[in-house]
Structure formats: structure tokens, C-alpha cells
C-alpha positions as CSV (number, residue, x, y, z in Angstrom):
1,X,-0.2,-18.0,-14.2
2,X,2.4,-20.5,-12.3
3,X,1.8,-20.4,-8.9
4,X,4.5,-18.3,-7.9
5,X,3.0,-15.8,-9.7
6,X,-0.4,-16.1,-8.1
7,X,1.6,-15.9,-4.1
8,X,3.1,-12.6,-5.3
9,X,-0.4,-11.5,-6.6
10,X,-2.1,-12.5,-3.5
11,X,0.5,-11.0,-0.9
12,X,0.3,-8.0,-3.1
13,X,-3.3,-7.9,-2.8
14,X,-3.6,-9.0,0.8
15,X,-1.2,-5.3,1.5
16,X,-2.9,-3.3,-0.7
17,X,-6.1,-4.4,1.4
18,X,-4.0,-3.9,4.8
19,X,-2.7,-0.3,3.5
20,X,-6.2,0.9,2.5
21,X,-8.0,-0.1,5.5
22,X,-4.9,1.9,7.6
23,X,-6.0,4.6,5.3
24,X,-9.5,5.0,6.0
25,X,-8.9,4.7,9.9
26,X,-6.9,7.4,9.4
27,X,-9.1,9.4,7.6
28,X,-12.0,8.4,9.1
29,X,-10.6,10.1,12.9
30,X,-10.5,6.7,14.3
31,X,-6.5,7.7,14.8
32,X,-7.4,11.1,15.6
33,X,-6.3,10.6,19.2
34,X,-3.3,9.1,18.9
35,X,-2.5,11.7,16.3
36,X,-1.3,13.8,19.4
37,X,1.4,11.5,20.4
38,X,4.6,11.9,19.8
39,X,5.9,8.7,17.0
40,X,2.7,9.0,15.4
41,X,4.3,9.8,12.2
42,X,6.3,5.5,12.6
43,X,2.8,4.5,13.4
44,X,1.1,5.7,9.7
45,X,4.7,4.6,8.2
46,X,4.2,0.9,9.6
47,X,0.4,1.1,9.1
48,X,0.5,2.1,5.7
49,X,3.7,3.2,4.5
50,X,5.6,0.2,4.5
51,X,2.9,-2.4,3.5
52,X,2.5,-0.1,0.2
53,X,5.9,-0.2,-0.7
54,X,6.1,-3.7,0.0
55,X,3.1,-4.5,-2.0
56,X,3.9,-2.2,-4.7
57,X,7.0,-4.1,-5.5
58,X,5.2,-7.3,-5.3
59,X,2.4,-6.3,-7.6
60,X,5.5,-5.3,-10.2
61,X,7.3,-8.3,-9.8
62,X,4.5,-10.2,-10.6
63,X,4.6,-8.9,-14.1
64,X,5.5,-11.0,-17.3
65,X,6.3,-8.9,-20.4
66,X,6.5,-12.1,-21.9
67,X,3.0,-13.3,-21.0
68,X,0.0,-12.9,-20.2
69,X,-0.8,-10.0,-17.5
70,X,-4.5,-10.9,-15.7
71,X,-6.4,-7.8,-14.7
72,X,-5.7,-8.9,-10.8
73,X,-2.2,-8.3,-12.1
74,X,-2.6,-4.8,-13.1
75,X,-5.1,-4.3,-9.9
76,X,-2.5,-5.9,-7.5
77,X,-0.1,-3.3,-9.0
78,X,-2.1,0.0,-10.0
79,X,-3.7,0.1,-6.3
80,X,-0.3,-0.6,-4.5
81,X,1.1,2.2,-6.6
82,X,-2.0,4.7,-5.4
83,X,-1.4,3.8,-1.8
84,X,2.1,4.3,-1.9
85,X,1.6,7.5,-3.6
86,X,-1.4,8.7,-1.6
87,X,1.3,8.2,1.2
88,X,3.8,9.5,-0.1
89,X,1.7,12.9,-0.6
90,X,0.6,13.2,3.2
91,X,3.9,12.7,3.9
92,X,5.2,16.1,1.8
93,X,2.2,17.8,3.3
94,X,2.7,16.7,6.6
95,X,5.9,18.1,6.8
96,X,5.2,21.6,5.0
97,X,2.6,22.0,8.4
């Protein structure tokens, strides 16, 4: 892989670790108090939202159909794309409450 390749696959994996650890903090109740306050909703968007998107794009771009894709490739990718969708589901459910 040239190494501009390997930046995009390590930023990518570096959000896909920040998203998932916003993730469990949320799910574990460790945001359960802040939950109350009003914006909370910009909080989980910045927390987890963005970085997700972000990554998920990066984790894409990184992709050669001409050569070669390493597994961190497809990881880098596949676990942006199941934060951003995990996300993208509390959202819809979130605002059905």
C-alpha cells in the first residue's frame, strides 16, 4: 500500500476507535446525566456522529479496485459503516420517542 493509503487507513481506524468508545459511554450510562440537558442530541452527533461519517468516507477512499485491498482495509471500512449506521438508527428512534 503507498503511504497515502496507509494515513487514510489509520485516520479511519483511529475514528472508528473514537466513535465506538463514544458508543459504549453512551450505552454504558456514563452520559446518562447529561442526557437531561438540553443539546444533548449535538453532543452524540459530535461524539459519534460525525467522526463515523468522517471515517466511513476515509475507510472508502482508501479502496483500490485496481489493487490489492488488506483486511485493515475492509475493517477500516466495514466498522465505520456499522458505527455510522448504528447512529444513524438511534437517531430514527430517538426521534419516534
Amino acid at each position: 500500500m503507498s503511504g497515502k493509503r496507509k494515513g487514510l487507513v489509520v485516520s479511519a481506524m483511529g475514528l472508528a476507535t473514537w466513535s465506538t468508545i463514544g458508543i459504549v459511554l453512551m450505552f454504558s450510562g456514563a452520559l446518562a446525566g447529561a442526557a437531561a440537558e438540553k443539546g444533548f442530541e449535538v453532543v452524540i452527533g459530535l461524539l459519534v456522529g460525525i467522526p463515523a461519517i468522517v471515517g466511513g468516507a476515509l475507510g472508502f477512499a482508501c479502496m483500490d479496485r485496481r489493487l490489492g485491498n488488506p483486511p485493515i482495509v475492509w475493517v477500516a471500512a466495514i466498522w465505520n459503516g456499522v458505527l455510522l449506521t448504528t447512529w444513524v438508527v438511534l437517531c430514527v428512534i430517538g426521534s419516534f420517542m
